[in-house]
C-alpha positions in Angstrom: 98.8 109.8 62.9 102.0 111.3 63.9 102.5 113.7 66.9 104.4 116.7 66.9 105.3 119.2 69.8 105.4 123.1 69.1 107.7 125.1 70.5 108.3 128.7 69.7 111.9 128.0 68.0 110.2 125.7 65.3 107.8 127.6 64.3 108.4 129.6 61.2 105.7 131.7 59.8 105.4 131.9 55.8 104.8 134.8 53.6 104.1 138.1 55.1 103.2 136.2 58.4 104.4 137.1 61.9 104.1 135.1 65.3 102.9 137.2 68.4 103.6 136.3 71.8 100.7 138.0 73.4 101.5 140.5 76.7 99.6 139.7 79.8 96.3 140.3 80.3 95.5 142.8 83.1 94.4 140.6 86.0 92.5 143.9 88.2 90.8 147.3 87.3 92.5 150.9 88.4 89.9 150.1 90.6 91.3 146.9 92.8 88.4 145.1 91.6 90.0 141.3 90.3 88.6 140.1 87.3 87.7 136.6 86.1 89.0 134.8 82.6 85.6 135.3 81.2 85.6 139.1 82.0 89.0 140.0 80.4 89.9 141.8 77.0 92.0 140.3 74.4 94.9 141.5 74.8 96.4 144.1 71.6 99.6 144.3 72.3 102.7 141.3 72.1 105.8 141.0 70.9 107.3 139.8 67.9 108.5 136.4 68.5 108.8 135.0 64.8 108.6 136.9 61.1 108.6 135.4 57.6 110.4 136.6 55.0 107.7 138.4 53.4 105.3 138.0 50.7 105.9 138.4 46.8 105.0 141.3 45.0 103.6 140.4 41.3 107.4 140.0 39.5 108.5 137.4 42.1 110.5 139.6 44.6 110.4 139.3 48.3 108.8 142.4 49.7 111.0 142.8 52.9 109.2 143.0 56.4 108.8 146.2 58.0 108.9 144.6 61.7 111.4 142.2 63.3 111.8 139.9 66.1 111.5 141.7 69.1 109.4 144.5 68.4 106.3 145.5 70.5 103.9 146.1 68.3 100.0 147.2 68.5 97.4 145.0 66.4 93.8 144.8 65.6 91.6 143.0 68.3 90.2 139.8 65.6 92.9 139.3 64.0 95.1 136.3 63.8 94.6 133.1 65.0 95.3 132.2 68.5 97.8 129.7 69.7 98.7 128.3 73.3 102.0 126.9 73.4 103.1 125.5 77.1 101.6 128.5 79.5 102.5 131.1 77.1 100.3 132.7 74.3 100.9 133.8 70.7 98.7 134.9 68.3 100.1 134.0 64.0 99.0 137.1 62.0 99.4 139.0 58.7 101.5 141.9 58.5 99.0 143.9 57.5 97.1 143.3 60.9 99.8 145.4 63.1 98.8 148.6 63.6 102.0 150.4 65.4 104.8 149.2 66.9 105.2 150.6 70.2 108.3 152.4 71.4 
């Protein structure tokens, strides 16, 4: 079986797909109080790091994407599946699964 690294420059989502790199996870309450990995949320916000070129509607024409790189956008909390690449992490989603993008 072959090997193959990821990096975030060869991966190319397909369809209507977009690749998340997730924002840091707060690491202490308002309250000072630290929290361990096992305590934290999953994190609902990230920026855009990939999109595809969108799906197809039912004649065959590319429905263009309504977000682009670099957005920071908002997205539901299950969605997506997650992916660790290096330290960093992304989460590959439908379009449909972003909620807002965030000014």
């Amino acid at each position: 079986m072959a090997t193959m690294s990821l990096n975030v420059s060869t991966v190319t989502p397909l369809a209507d797909r977009v690749f998340i790199k997730v924002s840091q996870r707060e690491e202490k309450t308002a309250g000072g109080i630290f929290l361990p990995d096992t305590a934290k949320e999953k994190p609902q916000v990230g920026e855009i790091a990939a999109v595809g070129p969108g799906k197809l509607d039912d004649k065959g024409a590319r429905v263009p994407m309504e977000v682009k790189v670099g957005d920071k956008v908002l997205y539901s909390k299950y969605a997506g599946t997650d992916i660790k690449i290096g330290d960093e992490d992304y989460v590959l989603l439908a379009e449909k699964d972003i909620l807002a993008v965030v000014a």
